[in-house]
C-alpha positions as CSV (number, residue, x, y, z in Angstrom):
1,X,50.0,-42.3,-21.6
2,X,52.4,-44.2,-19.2
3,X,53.2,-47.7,-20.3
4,X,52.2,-47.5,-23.5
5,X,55.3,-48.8,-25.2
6,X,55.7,-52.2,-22.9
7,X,52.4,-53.5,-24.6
8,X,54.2,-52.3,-28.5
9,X,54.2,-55.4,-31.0
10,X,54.9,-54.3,-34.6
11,X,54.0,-57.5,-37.0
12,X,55.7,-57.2,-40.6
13,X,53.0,-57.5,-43.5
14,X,55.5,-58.6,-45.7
15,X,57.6,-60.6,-43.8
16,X,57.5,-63.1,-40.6
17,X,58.9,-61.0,-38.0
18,X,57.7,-58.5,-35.3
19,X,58.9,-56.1,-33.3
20,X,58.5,-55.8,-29.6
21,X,59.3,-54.7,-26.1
22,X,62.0,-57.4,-24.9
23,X,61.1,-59.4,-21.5
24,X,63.8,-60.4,-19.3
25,X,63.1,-64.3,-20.8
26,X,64.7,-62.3,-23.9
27,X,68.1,-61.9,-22.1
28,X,69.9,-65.2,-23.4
29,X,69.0,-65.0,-26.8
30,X,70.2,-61.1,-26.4
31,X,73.5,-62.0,-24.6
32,X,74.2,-64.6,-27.4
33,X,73.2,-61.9,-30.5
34,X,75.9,-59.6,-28.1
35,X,78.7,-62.2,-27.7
36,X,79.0,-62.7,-31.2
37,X,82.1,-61.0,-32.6
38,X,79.9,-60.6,-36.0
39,X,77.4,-58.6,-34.2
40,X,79.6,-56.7,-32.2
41,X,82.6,-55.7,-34.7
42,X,80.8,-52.5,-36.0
43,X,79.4,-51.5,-32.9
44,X,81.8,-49.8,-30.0
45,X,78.3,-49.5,-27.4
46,X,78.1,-53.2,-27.7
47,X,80.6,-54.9,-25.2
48,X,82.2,-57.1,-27.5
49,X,81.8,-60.4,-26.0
50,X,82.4,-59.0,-22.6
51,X,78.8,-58.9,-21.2
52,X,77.5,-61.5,-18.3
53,X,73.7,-62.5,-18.4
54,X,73.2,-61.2,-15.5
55,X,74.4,-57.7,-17.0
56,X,71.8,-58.6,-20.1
57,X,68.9,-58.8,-17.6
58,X,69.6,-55.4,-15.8
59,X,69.9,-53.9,-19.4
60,X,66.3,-55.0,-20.2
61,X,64.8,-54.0,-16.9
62,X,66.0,-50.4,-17.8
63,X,64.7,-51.3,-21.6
64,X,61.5,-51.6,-19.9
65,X,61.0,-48.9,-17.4
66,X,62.1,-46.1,-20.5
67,X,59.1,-48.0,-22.5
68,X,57.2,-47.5,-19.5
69,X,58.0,-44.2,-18.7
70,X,55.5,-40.9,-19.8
71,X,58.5,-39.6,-21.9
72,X,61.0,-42.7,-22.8
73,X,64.6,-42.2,-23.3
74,X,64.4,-45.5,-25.8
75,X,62.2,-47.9,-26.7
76,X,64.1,-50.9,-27.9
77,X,62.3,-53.7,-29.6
78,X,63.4,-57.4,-29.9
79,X,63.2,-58.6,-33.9
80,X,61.3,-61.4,-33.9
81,X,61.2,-64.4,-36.5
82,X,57.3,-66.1,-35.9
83,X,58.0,-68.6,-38.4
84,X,60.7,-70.1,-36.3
85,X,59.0,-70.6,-32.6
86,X,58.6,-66.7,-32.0
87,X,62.9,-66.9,-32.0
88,X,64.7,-63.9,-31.1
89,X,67.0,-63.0,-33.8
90,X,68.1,-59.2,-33.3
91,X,67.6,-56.4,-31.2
92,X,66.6,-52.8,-32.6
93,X,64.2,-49.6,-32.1
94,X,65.4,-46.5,-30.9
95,X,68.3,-47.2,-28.1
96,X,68.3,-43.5,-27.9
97,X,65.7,-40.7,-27.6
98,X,66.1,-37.1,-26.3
99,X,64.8,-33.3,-26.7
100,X,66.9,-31.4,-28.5
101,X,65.0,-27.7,-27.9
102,X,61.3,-28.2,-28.5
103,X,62.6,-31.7,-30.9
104,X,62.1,-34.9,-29.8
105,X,64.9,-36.8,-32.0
106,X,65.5,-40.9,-32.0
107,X,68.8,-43.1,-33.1
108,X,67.4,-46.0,-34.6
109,X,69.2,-49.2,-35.1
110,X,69.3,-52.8,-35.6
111,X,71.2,-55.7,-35.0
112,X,70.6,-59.4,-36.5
113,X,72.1,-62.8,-35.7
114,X,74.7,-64.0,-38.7
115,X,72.2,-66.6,-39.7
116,X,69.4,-64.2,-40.1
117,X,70.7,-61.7,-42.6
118,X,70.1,-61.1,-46.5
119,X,66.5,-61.8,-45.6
120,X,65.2,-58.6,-45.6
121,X,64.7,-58.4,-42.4
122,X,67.1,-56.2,-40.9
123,X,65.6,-53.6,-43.7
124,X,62.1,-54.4,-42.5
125,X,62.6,-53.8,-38.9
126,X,64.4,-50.4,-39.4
127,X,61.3,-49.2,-41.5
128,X,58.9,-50.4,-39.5
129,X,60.7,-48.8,-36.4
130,X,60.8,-45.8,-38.4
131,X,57.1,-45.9,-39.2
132,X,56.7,-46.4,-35.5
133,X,58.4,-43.2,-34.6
134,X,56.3,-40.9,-36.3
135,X,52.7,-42.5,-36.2
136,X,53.0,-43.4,-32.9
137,X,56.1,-42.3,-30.5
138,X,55.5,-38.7,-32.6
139,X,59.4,-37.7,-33.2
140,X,60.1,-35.1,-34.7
141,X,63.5,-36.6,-36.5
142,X,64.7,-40.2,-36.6
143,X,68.5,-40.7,-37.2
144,X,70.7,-43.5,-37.4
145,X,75.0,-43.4,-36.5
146,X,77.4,-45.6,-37.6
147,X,80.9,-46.5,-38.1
148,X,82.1,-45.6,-41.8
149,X,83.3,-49.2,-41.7
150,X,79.6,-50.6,-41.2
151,X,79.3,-51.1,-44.6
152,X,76.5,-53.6,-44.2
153,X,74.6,-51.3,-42.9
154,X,75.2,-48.6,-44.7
155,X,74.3,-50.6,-47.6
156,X,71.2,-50.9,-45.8
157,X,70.7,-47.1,-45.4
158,X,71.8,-46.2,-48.8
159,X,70.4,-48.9,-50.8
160,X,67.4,-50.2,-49.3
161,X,66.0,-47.4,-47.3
162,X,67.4,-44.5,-49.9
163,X,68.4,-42.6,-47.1
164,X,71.9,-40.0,-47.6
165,X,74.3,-40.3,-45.3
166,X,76.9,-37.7,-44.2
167,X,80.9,-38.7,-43.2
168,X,82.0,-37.0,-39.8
169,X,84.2,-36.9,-37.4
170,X,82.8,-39.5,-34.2
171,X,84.0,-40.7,-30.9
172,X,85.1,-43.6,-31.9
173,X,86.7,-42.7,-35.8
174,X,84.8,-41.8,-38.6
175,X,81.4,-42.5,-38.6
176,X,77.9,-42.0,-41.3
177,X,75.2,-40.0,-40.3
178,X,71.8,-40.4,-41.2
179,X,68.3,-38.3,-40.6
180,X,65.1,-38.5,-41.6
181,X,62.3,-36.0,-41.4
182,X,57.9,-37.0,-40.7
183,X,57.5,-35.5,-44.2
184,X,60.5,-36.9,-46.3
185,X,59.4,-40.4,-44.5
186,X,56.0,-40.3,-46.2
């Protein structure tokens, strides 16, 4: 059904955060979690520093108009903390989703502010967009790419989630790769 996505809010049951579609009000809280150099050192997609708000608010129009569309190419999701005045402290979800044959595959991520992390939240949000992906986006495969050096959140993917990742060869250097079937979720 079109639109679906837009209306998404995933509340934690163990945690004060949810997960939603971001709103272009969302854009200075996302252009500060992508001008910091802590945020951005792991990730070669994320500007480094070098993005303008104005740049920030076309990004989340086209955030929005993949979450609206019948098939979406992403559905990213703003982490929310509701026990701090519904503050936006990280940006995750699935910031890529195509067909591979008759597969429908998702990269999920996340990405917390410094003064967010060893919460749990950044653990939270990845299994609750996980959980997402195959109750409700019904993908076939969920993965999640990162630089070898990411060692936070690989951390997160080996430790926490108990997922295996594999070492390859990547665009930018070597890089882990992680996937995750519907039934090895469960």
């Amino acid at each position: 059904m079109p639109g679906t996505q837009l209306q998404t809010v995933l509340r934690s049951t163990k945690l004060s955060i949810l997960l939603r579609v971001p709103n272009v009000e969302d854009a200075p809280a996302l252009l500060n979690l992508l001008s910091d150099p802590q945020n951005t050192e792991f990730d070669p997609h994320a500007g480094n520093g070098s993005f303008q708000l104005a740049q920030i608010e076309g990004m989340v129009v086209r955030m929005r108009e993949s979450a609206d569309s019948d098939v979406p190419g992403r559905v990213n999701l703003v982490l929310v903390d509701t026990s701090d005045g519904d503050k936006v402290i990280g940006l995750g979800g699935f910031g890529h989703i195509a067909t591979e044959g008759a597969k429908r595959i998702g990269d999920v991520g996340i990405m917390i502010t410094p003064e967010a992390r060893h919460k749990g939240y950044a653990a939270e949000a990845i299994k609750m967009s996980i959980d997402y992906a195959f109750q409700v986006l019904k993908l076939d495969q969920v993965t999640a790419t990162m630089l070898a050096k990411n060692i936070p959140m690989r951390n997160l993917m080996d430790k926490q989630l108990k997922l295996t990742g594999t070492i390859r060869d990547g665009e930018f250097g070597q890089e882990v790769f992680y996937s995750v079937l519907p039934e090895e979720w469960i």
